[in-house]
N, C-alpha and C positions, 0 to 999 in steps of 0.2 A: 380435272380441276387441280387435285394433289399435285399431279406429274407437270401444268402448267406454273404451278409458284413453285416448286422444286427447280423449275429451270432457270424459269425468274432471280432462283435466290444463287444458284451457281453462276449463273450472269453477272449479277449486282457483285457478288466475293471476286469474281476474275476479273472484273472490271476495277475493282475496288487494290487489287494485287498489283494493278498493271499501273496507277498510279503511286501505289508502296515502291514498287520497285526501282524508282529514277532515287530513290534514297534508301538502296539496297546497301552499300555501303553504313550508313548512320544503325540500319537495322542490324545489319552484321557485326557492329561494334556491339549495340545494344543487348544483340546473344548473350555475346561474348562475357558481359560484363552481366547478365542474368546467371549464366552459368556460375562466373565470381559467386554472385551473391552466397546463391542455393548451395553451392561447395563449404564456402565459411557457415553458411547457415545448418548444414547440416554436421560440419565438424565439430559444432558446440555441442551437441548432446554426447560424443565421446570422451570430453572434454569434462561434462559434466558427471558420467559417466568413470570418467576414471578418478576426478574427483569423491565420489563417494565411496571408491574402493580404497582410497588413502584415508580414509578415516574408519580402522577394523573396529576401536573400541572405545570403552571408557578410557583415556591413556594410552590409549594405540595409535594416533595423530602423529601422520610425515606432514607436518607442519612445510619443512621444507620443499616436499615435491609438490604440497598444496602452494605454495608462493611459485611455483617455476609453472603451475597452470594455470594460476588467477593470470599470471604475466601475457601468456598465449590468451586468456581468454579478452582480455584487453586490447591485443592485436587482433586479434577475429571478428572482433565488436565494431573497432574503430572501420575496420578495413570491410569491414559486410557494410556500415553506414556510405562509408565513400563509394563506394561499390552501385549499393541501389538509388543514391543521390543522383549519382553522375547519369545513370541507366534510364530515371526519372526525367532527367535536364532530358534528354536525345530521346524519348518519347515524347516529352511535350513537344522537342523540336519538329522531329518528324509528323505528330499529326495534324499540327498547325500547319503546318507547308502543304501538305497532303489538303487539308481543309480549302485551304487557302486557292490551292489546283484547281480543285472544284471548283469551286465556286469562281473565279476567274474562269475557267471553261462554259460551266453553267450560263454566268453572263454574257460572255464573248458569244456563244449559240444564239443565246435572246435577242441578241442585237441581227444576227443574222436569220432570224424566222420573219417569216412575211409577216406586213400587217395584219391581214387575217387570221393570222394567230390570234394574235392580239382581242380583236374585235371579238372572238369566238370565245374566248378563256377567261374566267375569272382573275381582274387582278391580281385581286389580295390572297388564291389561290395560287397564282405565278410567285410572287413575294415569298410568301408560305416557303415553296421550294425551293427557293433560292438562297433565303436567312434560316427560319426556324428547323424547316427539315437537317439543313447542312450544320446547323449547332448539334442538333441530336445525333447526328450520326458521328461529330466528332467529338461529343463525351464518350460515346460507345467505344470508340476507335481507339482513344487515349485510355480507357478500360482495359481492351482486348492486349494494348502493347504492355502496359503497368505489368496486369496480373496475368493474360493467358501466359507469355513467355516463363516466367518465373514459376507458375504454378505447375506448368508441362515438366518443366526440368526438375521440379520438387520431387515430383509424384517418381519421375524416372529414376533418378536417385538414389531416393530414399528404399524403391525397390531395390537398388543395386546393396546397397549399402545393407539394409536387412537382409538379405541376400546371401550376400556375405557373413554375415554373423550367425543367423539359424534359418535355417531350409523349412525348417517346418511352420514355426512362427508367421516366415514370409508368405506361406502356401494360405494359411490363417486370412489372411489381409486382403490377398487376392481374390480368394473366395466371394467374400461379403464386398468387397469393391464395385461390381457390377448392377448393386442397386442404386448406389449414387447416379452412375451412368442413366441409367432407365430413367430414371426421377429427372436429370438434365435433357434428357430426349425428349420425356412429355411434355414438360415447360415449353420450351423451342419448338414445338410444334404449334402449341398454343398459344401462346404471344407472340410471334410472327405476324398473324391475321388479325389479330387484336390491336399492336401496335401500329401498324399500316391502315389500320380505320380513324385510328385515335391521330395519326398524322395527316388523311383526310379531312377530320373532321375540324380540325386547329385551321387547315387553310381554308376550307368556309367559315368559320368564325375570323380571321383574319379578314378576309374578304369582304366580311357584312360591318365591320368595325372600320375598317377603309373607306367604305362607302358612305356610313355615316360621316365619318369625320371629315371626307372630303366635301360632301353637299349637307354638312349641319345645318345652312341657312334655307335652303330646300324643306330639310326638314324641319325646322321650326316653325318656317313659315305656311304649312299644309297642315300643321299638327299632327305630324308622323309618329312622334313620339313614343305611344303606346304601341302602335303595330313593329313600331324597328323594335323595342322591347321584348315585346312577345317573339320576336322573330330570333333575339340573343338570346332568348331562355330557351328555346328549341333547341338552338343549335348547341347553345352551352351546356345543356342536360345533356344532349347528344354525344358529345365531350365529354361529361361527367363521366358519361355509365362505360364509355370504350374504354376512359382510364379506370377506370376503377375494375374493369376485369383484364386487363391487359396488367395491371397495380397487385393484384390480387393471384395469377398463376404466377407474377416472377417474383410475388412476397413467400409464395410456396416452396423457392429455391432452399434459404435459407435454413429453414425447420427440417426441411427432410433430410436436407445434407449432413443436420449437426446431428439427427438419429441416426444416421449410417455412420458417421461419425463415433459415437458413440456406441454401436456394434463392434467397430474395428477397436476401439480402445479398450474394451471387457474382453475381448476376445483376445488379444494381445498380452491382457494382465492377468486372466486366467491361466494362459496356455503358459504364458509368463513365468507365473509362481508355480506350477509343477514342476518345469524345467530347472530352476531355483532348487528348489526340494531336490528332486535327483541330481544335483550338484552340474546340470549340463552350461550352466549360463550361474554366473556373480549376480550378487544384488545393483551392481556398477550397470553393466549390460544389461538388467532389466531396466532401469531406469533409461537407458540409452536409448532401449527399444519402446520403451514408453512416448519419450519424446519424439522417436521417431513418425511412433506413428500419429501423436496429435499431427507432426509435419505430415504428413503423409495426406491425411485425411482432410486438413486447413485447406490445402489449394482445392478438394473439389467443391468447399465453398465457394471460393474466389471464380474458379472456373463454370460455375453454374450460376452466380450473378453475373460474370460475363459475358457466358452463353444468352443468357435475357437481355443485358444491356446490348446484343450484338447485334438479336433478332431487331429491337426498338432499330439499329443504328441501318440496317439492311432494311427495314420495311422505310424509313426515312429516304435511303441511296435511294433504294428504286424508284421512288417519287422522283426523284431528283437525273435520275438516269431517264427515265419517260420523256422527263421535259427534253436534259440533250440529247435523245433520239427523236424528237419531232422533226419532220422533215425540213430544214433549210432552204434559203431561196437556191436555184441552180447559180453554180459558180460563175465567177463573170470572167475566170480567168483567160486571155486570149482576147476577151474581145475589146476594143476602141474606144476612144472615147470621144464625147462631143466635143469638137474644138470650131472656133468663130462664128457663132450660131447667131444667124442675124433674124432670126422668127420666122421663118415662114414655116407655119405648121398644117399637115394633109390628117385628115381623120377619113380612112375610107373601109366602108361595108361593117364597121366593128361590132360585136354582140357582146353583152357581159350580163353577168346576174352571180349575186354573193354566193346563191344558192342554185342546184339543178334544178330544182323543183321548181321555181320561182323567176320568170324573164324579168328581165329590169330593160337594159339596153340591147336594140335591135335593128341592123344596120343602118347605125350612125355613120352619114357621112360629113362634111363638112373642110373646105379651103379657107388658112387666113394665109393674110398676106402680112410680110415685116410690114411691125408698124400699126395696126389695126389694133380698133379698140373692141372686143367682141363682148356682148354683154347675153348674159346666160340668165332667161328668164320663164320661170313656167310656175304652176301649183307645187304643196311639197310634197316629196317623195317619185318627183318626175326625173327625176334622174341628174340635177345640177351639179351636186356634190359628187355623185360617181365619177359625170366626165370630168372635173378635177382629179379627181382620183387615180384616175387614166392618164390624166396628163403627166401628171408628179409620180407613174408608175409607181403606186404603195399597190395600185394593182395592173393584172395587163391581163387584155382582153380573148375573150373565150375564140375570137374568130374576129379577122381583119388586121392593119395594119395602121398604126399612127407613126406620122415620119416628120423630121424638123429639119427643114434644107433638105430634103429629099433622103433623108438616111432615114430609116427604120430603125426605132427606139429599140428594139426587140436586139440587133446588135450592136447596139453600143454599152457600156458599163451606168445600172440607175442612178451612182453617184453623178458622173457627168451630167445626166438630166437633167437633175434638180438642182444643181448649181448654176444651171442657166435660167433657172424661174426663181423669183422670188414671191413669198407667199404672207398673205396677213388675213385671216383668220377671223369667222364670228368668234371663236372661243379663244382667246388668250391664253396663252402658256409662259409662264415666265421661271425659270431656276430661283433657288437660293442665292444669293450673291447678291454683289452690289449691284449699281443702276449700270457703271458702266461697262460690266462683266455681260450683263443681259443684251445690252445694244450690241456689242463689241462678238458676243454669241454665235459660233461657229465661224470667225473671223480671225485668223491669224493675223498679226501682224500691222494692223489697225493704230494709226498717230489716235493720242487726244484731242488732236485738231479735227480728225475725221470725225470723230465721235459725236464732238459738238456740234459740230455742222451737221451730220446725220441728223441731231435731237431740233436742232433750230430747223431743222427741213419740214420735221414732224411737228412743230410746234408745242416739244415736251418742252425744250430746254428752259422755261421760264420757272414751270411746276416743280423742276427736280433741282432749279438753285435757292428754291424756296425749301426744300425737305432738308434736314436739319445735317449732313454732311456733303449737301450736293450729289455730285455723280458717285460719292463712295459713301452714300447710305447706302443700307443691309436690306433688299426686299426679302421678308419671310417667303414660307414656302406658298406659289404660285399667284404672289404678289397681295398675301393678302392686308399689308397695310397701305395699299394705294386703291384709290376708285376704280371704279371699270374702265371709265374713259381713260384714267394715266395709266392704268394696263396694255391698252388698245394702242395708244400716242408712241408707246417704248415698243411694239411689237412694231410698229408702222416705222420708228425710226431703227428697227433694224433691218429693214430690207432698205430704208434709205442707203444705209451705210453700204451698200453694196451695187446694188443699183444693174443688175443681170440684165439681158436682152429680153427676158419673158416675163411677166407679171400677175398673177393670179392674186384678184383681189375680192375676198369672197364676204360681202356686207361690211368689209374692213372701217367702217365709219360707226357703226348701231349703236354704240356706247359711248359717242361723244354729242356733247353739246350741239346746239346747233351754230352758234358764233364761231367752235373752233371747227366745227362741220365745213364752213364755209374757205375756211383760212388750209385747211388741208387738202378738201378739195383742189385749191388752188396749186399745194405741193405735189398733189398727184398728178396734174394735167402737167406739172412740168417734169415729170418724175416719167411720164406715161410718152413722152415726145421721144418717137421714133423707135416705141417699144413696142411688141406686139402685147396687148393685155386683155386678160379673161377679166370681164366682171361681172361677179354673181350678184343679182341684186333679187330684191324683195322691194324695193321700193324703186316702184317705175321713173321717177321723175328725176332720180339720181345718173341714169343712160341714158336721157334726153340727144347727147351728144355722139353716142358709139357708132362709129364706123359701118357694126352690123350687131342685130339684134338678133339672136336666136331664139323660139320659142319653144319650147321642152312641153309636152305631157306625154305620160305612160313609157319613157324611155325614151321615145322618140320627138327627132325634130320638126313642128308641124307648120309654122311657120319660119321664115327668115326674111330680115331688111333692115332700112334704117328706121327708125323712130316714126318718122311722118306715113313713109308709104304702108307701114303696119296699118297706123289709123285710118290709114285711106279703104284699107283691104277690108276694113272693117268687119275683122276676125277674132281669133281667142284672145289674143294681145289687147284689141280694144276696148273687146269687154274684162281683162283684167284690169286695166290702166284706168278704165272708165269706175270702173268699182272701186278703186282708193280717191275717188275724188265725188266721189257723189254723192247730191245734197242729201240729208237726214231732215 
């Protein structure tokens, strides 16, 4: 377990380096300009240092060698300030880019994992990794650039430098050094696993705060209220108690540092003032060496909140590294794409199931022909939404072949697929943006003229010159100040707008009226001429007219025909169709 998150955690740093490094340059300055600092920072203590040797007595005052130091100490001051300013600017720059990398990767990955990802992973635990982790790890990171660099150079220094001045003193400092170290090793051992629960635990509380505020109306209307409550106090104690022990070993940095700390500075003013007495060191150089060693001893504060904020900013990466290591769809580079695809689609032998354990679809076969209305009707969980699924490739099949003009989907590129079907949905999805940013929706290049005419196709365009800037009102997030039905109307006039060879139309009506039921109907049948179109229905009397009727239970297709010779067969079909219309 040790030896597997010690690998983990050298993974996440070399990973984390290999990103640093395309701004090895910025970092190289930033040394550069650390080293400045810690040089001017550690020349004022000789500075002040020789200072106090200019002042022997009552009336023993070099007045003017004191003015030729105050001078330097005013250039060491200014020039240490510009120094760590400038040092500060090219940290923040660097870890924001760095930050920035990420998460532009992190996303760019997301878009490239299969749906199934998706469908299997909590939201608001995706989110989580993508914002909250990637902030926490670049406080950390802007941390480790601030104060590790400056603080490594102090400590080396400052040994040089005492070093230099008495051997023995310096031996002193070394000594008692190595309990700071130990006191930063346990911490970082311990808040690694602490902070990686506590990063856990925030993306299930993001995730159940998601979920609420996405289906508020859900839940109002069930009376959930108390159970999602009880459900945020679990998880948020949950939360509590990781921070608060994870809050708790790297508040322990601090204390123990300033007692080793303050080891080194008694030991230093002892050995100090003997040396004094046998006349080996000035009262100038003890002072020198005083401050030295607060310097000395300052950074393994810095460097052991560090070390904490690093382990939080490393148990956050690896969250964040998990995710861009989940497996990716296979690259589609090389292969084809659909070009002049007039519908004729082959479904043959195919099996699918979300899970191993669990068959859903089993040799499904099925021919349409360009042009054909095929309508997809069975009980729910008979498999209707899968074979869309399979069509629009979000998945492909465990066994068999589906082919559109005789090519096999399996080698051509999914973008091209699905750009030859257009799709409207029981659930509506709509962006932030105006109304005609959402029609217009993955559509380059798109007149206003088209726009309109898409909406009057759909019979929005009446509803959206009544909202109060026309096409360029603001739908909030996933349309929620429009009705369902002008949700449904704007999704419908965006496949107008385009108008593909293929059409899957999955109960694309259930949220509209019945008057404008009639009036779109009428924009489909012409929308629907000389396309081939899936339609998934729930209500029988809506395929009256389809070409071919497929009937679905247990995965499989148990029936097929048109409408009349179903009832004639008088099979499962009949008696579902006969069930939404029977007397009560």
């Amino acid at each position: 377990m040790k030896r597997s998150r010690l690998k983990a955690h050298h993974s996440s740093l070399k990973r984390i380096l290999k990103f640093i490094g395309v701004y090895k340059i910025f970092v190289l300055f930033s040394l550069v300009l650390a080293g400045i600092t810690v040089a001017f920072t550690l020349y004022m203590p000789i500075l002040i240092g020789n200072t106090v040797d200019h002042v022997v007595g009552k009336g023993l005052v070099d007045f003017k060698g004191l003015f030729h130091i105050f001078e330097k100490m005013v250039v060491v001051l200014l020039l240490t300030a510009l120094s760590q300013w400038l040092m500060n600017v090219i940290n923040n720059y660097v870890t924001y880019k760095v930050v920035k990398d990420i998460r532009t990767k992190a996303f760019r990955h997301l878009q490239q994992l299969p749906v199934g990802y998706m469908d299997q992973h909590p939201h608001g635990d995706i989110i989580s990794r993508v914002i909250a982790d990637i902030d926490q790890f670049s406080d950390g990171l802007l941390m480790g650039f601030t104060q590790l660099f400056t603080g490594v150079l102090t400590i080396l220094s400052t040994l040089g430098f005492m070093l230099y001045e008495n051997v023995t003193i310096t031996i002193v400092v070394v000594l008692v050094t190595p309990i700071s170290m130990l006191v930063a090793a346990f911490i970082a051992k311990k808040t690694f696993t602490m902070f990686k629960a506590q990063s856990e635990a925030r993306g299930e509380l993001t995730d159940l705060v998601n979920e609420m505020v996405g289906n508020q109306k859900i839940v109002k209307a069930f009376g959930y209220e108390k159970e999602a409550e009880e459900r945020f106090v679990t998880i948020n104690e949950k939360l509590k108690l990781c921070s608060l022990k994870a809050t708790f070993f790297s508040s322990l940095t601090n204390p123990a540092t300033r007692f080793v700390n303050g080891l080194v500075y008694a030991a230093v003013a002892v050995v100090g003032a003997f040396s004094v007495i046998q006349g080996v060191l000035s009262v100038g150089q003890l002072t020198c060496f005083l401050s030295y060693a607060n310097q000395y001893t300052k950074p393994f504060n810095e460097i052991s909140g560090v070390v904490t904020e690093l382990q939080n900013a490393l148990a956050s990466a690896s969250r964040v590294f998990e995710l861009m290591d989940e497996q990716p769809m296979p690259s589609e580079e090389g292969l084809s794409t659909l070009e002049q695809v007039e519908g004729n689609i082959s479904i043959s032998h195919v099996d699918f199931s979300y899970r191993e354990d669990q068959h859903l679809i089993e040799d499904l076969t099925v021919s349409v022909k360009k042009g054909q209305r095929i309508a997809i009707v069975g009980p729910t969980g008979c498999g209707k939404s899968t074979m869309i699924n399979l069509l629009m490739r979000f998945y492909d099949p465990k066994k068999g072949t589906i082919s559109i003009d005789g090519v096999d989907v399996a080698s051509v590129t999914k973008e091209s697929v699905r750009k030859n079907f257009g799709m409207v949905l029981q659930e509506t999805w709509l962006k932030t943006g105006t109304i005609r940013e959402n029609i217009a929706y993955g559509h380059e290049g798109v007149t206003e003229e088209e726009i309109i005419e898409a909406a009057k196709s759909a019979h929005a365009h009446s509803f959206i010159m009544r909202m109060p800037k026309g096409y360029d009102t603001i739908i909030t997030e996933d349309g929620g100040n429009l009705s369902g039905g002008q949700k449904q109307l704007l999704c419908i006039a965006r496949v107008m707008l385009c108008l593909p060879p293929m059409l899957i139309l999955d109960e694309a009506t259930s949220s509209i009226d019945t008057r404008t039921e009639i009036l779109v109907q009428k924009a489909f049948e012409k929308m629907m001429e000389g396309r081939t179109s899936f339609i998934v229905a729930h209500r029988l009397s809506t395929i009256k007219e389809a070409d071919l009727i497929l009937v679905m239970k247990d995965g499989k297709i148990i029936e097929k025909g048109t409408h009349e010779t179903l009832l004639e067969q008088g099979g499962f079909y009949k008696t579902l169709y006969e069930s939404q219309f029977a007397k009560t």
